[in-house]
FIBA-342815 format. One record per residue (C-alpha): z, y, x; residue number from 0. Coordinates in steps of 0.02 Angstrom, whole numbers. Layout:
% FIBA-342815
(site (Z, Y, X), NUM)
...
END
This chain:
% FIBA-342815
(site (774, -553, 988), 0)
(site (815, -404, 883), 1)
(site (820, -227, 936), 2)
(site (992, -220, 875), 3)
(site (1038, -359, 1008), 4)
(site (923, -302, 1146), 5)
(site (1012, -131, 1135), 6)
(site (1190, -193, 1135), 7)
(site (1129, -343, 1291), 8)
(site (1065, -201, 1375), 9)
(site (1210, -69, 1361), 10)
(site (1318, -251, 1411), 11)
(site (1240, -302, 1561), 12)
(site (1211, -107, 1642), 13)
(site (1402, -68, 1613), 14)
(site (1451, -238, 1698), 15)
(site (1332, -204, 1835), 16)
(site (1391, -35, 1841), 17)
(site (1585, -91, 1864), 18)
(site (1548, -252, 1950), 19)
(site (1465, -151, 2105), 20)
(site (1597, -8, 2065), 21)
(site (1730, -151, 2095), 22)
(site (1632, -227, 2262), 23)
(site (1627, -75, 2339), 24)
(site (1817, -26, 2298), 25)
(site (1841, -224, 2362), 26)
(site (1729, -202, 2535), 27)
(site (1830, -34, 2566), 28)
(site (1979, -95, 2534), 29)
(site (1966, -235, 2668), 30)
(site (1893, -148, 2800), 31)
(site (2027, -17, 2780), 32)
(site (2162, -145, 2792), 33)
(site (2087, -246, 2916), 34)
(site (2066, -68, 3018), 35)
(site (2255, -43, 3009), 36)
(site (2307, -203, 3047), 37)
(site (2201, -177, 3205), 38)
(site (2261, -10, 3251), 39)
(site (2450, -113, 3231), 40)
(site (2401, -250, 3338), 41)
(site (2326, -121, 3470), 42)
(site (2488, -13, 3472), 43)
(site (2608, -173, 3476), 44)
(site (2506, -254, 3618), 45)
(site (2479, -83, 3719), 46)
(site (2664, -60, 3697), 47)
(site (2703, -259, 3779), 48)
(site (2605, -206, 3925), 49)
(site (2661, -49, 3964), 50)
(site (2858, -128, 3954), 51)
(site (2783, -286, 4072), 52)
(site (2711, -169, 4205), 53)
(site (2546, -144, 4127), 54)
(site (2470, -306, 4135), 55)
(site (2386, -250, 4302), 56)
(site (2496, -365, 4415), 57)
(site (2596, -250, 4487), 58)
(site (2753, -312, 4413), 59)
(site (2708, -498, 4404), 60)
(site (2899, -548, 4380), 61)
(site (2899, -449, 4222), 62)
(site (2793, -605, 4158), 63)
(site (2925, -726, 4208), 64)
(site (3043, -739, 4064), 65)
(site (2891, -727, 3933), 66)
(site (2847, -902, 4022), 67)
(site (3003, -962, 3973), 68)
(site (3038, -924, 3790), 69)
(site (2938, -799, 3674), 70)
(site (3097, -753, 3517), 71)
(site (3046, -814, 3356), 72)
(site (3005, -617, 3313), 73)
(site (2948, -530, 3435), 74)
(site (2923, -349, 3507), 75)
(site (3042, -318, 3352), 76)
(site (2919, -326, 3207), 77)
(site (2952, -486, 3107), 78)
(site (2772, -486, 3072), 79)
(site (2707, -511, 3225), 80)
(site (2689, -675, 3306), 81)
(site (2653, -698, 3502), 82)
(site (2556, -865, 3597), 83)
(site (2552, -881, 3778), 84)
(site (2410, -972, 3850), 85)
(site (2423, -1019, 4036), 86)
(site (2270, -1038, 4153), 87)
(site (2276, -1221, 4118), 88)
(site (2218, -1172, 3957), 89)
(site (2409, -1267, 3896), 90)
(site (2519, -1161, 3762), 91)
(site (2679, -1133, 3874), 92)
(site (2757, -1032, 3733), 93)
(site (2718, -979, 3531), 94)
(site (2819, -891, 3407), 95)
(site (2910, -1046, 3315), 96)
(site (2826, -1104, 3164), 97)
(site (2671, -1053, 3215), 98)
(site (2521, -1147, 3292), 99)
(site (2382, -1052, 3340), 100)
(site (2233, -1137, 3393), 101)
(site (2176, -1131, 3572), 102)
(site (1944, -1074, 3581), 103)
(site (1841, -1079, 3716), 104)
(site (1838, -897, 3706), 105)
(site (2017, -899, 3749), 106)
(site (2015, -1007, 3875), 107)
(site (1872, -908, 3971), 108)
(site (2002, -743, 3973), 109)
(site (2131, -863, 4055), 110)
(site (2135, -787, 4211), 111)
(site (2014, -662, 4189), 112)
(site (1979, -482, 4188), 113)
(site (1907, -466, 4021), 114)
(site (1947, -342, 3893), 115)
(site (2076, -379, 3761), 116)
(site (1990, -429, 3591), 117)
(site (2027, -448, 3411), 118)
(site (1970, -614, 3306), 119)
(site (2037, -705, 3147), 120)
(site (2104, -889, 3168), 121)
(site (2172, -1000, 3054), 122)
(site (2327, -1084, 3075), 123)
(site (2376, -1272, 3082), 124)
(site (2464, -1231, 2927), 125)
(site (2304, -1168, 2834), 126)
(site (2385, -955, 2864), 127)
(site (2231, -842, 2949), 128)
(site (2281, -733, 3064), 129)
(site (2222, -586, 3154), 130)
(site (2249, -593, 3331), 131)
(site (2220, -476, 3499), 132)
(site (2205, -576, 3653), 133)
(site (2220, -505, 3814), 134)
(site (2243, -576, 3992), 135)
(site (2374, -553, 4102), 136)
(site (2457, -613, 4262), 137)
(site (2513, -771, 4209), 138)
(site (2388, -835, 4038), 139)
(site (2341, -733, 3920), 140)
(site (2458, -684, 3792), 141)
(site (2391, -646, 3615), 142)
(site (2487, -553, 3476), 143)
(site (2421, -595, 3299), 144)
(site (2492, -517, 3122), 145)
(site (2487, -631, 2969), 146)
(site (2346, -607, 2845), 147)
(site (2437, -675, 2691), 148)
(site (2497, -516, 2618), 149)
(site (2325, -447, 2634), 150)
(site (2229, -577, 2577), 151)
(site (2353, -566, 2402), 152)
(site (2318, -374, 2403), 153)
(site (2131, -423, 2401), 154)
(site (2141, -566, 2282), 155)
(site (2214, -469, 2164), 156)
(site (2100, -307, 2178), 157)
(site (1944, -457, 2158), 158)
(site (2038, -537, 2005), 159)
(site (2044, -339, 1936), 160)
(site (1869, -290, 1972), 161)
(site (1808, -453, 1881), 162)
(site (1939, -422, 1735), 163)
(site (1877, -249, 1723), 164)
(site (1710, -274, 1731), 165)
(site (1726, -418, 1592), 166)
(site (1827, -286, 1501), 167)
(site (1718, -135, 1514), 168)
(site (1558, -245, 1472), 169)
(site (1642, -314, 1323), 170)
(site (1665, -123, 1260), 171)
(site (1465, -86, 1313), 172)
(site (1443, -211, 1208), 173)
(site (1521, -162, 1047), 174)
(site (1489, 7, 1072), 175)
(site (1334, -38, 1095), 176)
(site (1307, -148, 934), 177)
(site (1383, 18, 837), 178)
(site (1239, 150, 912), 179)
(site (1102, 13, 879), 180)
(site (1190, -32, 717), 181)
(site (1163, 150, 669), 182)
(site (1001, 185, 743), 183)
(site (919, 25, 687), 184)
(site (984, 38, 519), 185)
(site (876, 199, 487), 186)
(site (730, 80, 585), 187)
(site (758, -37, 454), 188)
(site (753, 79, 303), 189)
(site (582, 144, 379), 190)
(site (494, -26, 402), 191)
(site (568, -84, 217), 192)
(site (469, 60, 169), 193)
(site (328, 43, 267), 194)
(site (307, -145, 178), 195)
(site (321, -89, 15), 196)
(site (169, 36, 49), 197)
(site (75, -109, 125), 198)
(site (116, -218, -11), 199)
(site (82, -100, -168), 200)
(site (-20, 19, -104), 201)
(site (85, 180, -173), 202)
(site (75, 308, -54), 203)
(site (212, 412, -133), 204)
(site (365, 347, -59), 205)
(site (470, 461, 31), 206)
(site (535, 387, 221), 207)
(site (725, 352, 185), 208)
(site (760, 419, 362), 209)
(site (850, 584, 381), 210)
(site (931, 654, 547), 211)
(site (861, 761, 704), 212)
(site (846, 624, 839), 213)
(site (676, 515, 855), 214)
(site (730, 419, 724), 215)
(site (733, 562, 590), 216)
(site (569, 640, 662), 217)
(site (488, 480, 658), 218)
(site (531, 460, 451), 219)
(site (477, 657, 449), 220)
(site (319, 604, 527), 221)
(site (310, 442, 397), 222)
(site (337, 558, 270), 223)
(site (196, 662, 327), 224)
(site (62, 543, 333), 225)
(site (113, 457, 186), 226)
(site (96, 635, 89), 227)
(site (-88, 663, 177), 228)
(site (-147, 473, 144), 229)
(site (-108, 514, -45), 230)
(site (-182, 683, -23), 231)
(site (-324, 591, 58), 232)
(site (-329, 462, -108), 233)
(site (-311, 579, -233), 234)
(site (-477, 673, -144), 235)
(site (-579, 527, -103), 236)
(site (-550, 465, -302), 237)
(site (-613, 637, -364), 238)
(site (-758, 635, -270), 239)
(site (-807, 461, -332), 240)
(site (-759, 515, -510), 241)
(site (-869, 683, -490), 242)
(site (-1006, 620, -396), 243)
(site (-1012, 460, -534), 244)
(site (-1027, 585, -652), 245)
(site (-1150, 687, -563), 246)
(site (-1253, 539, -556), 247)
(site (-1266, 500, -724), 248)
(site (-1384, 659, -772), 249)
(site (-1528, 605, -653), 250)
(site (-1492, 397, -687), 251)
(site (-1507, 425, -873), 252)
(site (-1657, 551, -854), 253)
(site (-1732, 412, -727), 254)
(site (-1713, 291, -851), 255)
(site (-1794, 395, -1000), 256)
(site (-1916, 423, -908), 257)
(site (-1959, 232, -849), 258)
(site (-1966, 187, -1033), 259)
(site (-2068, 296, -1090), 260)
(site (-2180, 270, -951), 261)
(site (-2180, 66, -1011), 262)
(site (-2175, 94, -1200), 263)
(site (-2327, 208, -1177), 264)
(site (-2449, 154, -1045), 265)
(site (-2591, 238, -1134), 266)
(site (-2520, 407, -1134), 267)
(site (-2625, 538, -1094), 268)
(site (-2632, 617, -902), 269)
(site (-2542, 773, -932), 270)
(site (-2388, 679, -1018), 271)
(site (-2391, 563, -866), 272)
(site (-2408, 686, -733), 273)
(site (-2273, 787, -833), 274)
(site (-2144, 628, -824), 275)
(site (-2194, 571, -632), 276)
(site (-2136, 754, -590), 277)
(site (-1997, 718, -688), 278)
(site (-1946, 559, -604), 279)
(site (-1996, 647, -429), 280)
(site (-1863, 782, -486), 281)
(site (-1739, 646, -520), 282)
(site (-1747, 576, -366), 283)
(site (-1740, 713, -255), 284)
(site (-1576, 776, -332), 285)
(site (-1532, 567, -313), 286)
(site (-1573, 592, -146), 287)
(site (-1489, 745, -95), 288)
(site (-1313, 726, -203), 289)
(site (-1300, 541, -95), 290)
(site (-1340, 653, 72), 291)
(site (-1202, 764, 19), 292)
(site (-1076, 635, -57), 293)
(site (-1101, 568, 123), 294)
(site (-1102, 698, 228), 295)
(site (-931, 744, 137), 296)
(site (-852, 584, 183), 297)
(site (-916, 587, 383), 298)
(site (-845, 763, 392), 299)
(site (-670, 711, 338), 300)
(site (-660, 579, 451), 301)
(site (-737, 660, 590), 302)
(site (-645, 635, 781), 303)
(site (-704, 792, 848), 304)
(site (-594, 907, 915), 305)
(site (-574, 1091, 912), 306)
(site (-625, 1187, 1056), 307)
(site (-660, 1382, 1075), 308)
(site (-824, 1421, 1021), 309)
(site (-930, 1574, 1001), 310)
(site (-977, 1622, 806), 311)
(site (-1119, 1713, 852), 312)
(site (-1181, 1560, 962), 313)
(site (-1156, 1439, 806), 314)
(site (-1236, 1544, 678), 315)
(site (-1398, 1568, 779), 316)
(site (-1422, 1410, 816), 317)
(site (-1411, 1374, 645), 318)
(site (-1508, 1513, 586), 319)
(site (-1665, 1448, 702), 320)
(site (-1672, 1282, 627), 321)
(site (-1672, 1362, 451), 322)
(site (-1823, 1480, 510), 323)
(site (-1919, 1329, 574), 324)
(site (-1878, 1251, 414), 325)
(site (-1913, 1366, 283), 326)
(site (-2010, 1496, 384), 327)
(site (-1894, 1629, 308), 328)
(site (-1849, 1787, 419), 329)
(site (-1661, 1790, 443), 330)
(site (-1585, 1931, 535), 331)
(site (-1404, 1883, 636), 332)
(site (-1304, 2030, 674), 333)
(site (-1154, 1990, 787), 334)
(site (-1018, 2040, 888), 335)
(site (-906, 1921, 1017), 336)
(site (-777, 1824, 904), 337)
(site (-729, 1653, 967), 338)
(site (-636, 1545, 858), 339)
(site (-555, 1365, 894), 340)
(site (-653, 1259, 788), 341)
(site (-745, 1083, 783), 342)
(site (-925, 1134, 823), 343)
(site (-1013, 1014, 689), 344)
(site (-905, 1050, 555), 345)
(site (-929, 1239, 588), 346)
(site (-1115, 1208, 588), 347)
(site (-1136, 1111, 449), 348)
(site (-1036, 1251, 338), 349)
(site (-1155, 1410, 419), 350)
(site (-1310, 1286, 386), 351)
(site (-1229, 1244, 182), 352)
(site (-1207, 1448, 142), 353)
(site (-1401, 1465, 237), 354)
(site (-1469, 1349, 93), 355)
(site (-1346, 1422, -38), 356)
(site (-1439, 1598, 13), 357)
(site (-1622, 1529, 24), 358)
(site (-1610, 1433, -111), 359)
(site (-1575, 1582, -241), 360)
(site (-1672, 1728, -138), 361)
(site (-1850, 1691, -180), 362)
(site (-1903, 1873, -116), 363)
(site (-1961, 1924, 36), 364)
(site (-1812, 2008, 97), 365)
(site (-1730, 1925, 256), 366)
(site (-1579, 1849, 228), 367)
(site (-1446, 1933, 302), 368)
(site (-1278, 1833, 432), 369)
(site (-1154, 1944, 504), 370)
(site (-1029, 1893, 609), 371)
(site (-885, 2006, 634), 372)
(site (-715, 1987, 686), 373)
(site (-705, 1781, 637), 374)
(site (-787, 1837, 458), 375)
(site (-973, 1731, 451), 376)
(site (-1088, 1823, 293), 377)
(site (-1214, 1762, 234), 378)
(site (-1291, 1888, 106), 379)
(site (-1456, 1873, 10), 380)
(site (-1550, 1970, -136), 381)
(site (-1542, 1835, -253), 382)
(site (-1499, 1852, -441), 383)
(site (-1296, 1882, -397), 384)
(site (-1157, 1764, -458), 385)
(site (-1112, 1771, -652), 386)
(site (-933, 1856, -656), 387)
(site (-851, 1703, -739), 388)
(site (-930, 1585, -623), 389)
(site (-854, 1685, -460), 390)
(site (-683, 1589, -458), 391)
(site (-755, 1428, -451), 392)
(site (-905, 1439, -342), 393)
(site (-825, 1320, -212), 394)
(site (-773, 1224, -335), 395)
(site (-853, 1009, -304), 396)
(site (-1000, 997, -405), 397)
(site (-981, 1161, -483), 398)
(site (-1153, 1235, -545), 399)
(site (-1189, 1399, -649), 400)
(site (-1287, 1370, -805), 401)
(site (-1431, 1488, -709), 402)
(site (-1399, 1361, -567), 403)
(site (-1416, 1186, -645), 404)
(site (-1611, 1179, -680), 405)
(site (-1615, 1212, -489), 406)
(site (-1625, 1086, -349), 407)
(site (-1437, 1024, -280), 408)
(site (-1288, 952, -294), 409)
(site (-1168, 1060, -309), 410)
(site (-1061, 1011, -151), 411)
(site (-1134, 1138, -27), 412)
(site (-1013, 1264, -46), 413)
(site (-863, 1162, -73), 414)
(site (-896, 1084, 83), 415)
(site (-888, 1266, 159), 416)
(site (-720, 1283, 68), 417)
(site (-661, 1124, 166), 418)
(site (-711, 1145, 349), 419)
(site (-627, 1326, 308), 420)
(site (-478, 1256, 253), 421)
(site (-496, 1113, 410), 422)
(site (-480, 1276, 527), 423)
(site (-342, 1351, 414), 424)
(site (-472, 1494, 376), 425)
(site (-528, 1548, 201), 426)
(site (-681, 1563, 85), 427)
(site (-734, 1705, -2), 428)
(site (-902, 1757, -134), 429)
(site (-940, 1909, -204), 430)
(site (-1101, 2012, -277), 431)
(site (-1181, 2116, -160), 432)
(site (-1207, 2317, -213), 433)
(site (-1391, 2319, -276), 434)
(site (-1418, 2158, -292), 435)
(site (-1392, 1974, -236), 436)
(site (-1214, 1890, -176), 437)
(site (-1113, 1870, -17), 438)
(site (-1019, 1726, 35), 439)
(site (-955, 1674, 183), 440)
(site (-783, 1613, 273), 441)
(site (-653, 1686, 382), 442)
(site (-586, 1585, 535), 443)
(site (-435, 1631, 630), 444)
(site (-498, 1733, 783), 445)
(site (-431, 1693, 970), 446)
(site (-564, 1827, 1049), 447)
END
């Protein structure tokens, strides 16, 4: 079943419910209330008899006598009431004509008695109920009963409302129902029509055709969205193939030089050799570390950690320590209290990329300097500076200086830096430092 018809079945049935128990109630009120009345009628006429026939405590027994001997075809003066006179023998001696009550066992037991009077509902010979008050006197008891007819018709015909109304008022659910689900669903529809094409062709630059500010508009908003990072997503993943393949073919091609000269030439002399084994070693290492990099890229953008407040100075020193261990190189960390929401690997991985940027230029034996100040990490070194036309595109992937290229790396250190900043909604920034050397760092947003 369609969420078109589940919406308008479901809108049907809880407005039928709704007026169908609206209606029972209204029905069960209704009949209690008129039985109630018809009650308190039968209570006043009967209290009435007695107190004109002495009471019904036998001390006017005569009063009885001409009751015994006819009862008027409408008594007490209310043509709806009709009166049956049981005697102790348990014999009708005298009924309202027309109108044959049957004699119970619980009748019979008052003949004679002193029980209280009490109401029931009998059904004529004639098929009419009745509701009748029995109570005992002198002579039989005497019971005065009021026709149910009328109310029974006032009843049917609230019932035969309440189930017309309820048929009606579910019948509107329902339509209005179809309309809301027809609107609702049509926008649904739109959205999953998209959603195929993208499955089917693969082009993630479809916009959802779903507008509005209910769920349904947020969700296309939200299709939108992901559809427009997915491409952004694409569009990144393909350049980084593209510029790593291109990367790669500088060390594969000197690789393979190499290799062939090493089989066209197998007598060459042991300085050539050694010269093109360090060659090939060269080769490899930069093989080596642009495939570390490629993939350290693509784990870091698909990454499920979460931000969580951490402490800069914490990060960087951690850092720092397993660069000492590494490289034995002094590094100084100045730092003050800034905590940042960030994902703790990423953050790590960028203070460890602009540590190898630094070492990796300063060949003196200057320590390298980190500061951490206000959600700014530096890392400054005494290296031979940045060229001024290379500053703009330092983070840029695979970007190397001319200086920079006969040096070990791949050129996606920094621009990974670039990206975990831009992951935290922070920023990059590289500069030359006054008398000598560079500093580049990034700047989170600070919570403390």
């Amino acid at each position: 079943m369609s969420l078109r018809w589940k919406l308008t079945l479901a809108l049907a049935v809880i407005a039928a419910l709704g007026t169908g128990v609206v209606g029972l109630l209204s029905y069960q009120s209704t009949q209690s209330r008129l039985m109630t009345e018809i009650d308190r009628s039968l209570v006043n006429a009967t209290n009435g008899f007695l107190d004109r026939r002495g009471g019904g405590r036998g001390d006017r027994p005569g009063s009885f006598d001409n009751l015994r001997l006819s009862i008027p075809e409408r008594p007490l003066g209310i043509e709806q009431f009709v009166v049956q006179l049981v005697e102790p023998s348990g014999d009708v001696v005298a009924a309202t004509e027309g109108v044959d009550l049957p004699v119970t066992e619980d009748v019979i037991a008052l003949v004679g008695g002193d029980g209280a009077p009490w109401l029931s509902t009998e059904r004529a010979d004639d098929g009419s109920e009745y509701r009748l008050r029995s109570f005992a006197t002198p002579i039989g008891v005497v019971r005065v009963g009021r026709d149910l007819a009328e109310t029974q018709n006032v009843l049917d015909d609230l019932r035969t409302r309440a189930v017309l109304l309820s048929t009606l008022v579910a019948m509107v659910a329902a339509v209005v129902g179809w309309l809301i689900a027809l609107r609702v669903t049509s926008r649904l529809r739109r959205l999953s029509i998209a959603a195929e094409n993208v499955a089917a062709t693969g082009r993630l630059t479809l916009d959802a055709p779903v507008t509005g500010r209910d769920e349904a508009g947020r969700l296309g908003r939200s299709f939108s969205e992901m559809l427009a990072a997915l491409s952004r997503s694409k569009e990144q993943q393909q350049r980084l193939v593209e510029d790593a393949g291109h990367e790669l073919r500088t060390p594969l091609t000197s690789l393979r030089t190499n290799l062939d000269v090493l089989k066209r030439h197998p007598a060459m002399d042991d300085a050539m050799r050694t010269q093109i084994l360090a060659d090939i070693d060269r080769d490899t290492a930069e093989l080596s570390s642009l495939v570390e990099e490629v993939v350290a890229v693509a784990a870091d953008r698909h990454t499920t950690e979460l931000p969580e407040p951490v402490r800069l100075a914490d990060a960087v020193e951690r850092v720092a320590d397993k660069a000492r261990r590494r490289t034995t190189r002094d590094i100084v960390v100045t730092s003050d209290d800034s905590i940042a929401m960030v994902r703790p690997a990423l953050l790590e991985r960028a203070i460890s990329n602009l540590l190898d940027n630094a070492l990796k230029f300063d060949v003196s034996d200057v320590p390298v300097e980190v500061t951490v100040h206000r959600g700014t990490i530096t890392v400054a070194d005494r290296g031979p500076g940045i060229p001024v036309a290379d500053l703009a595109h330092v983070f840029d992937r695979f970007h190397r200086s001319v200086e920079a290229r006969t040096m070990p790396g791949s050129g996606l250190g920094l621009s990974i830096v670039a990206e975990v900043a831009a992951t935290h909604d922070g920023t990059v920034f590289a500069r030359n430092r006054t008398g000598g050397g560079a500093e580049v760092g990034l700047t989170l947003p600070n919570v403390g």
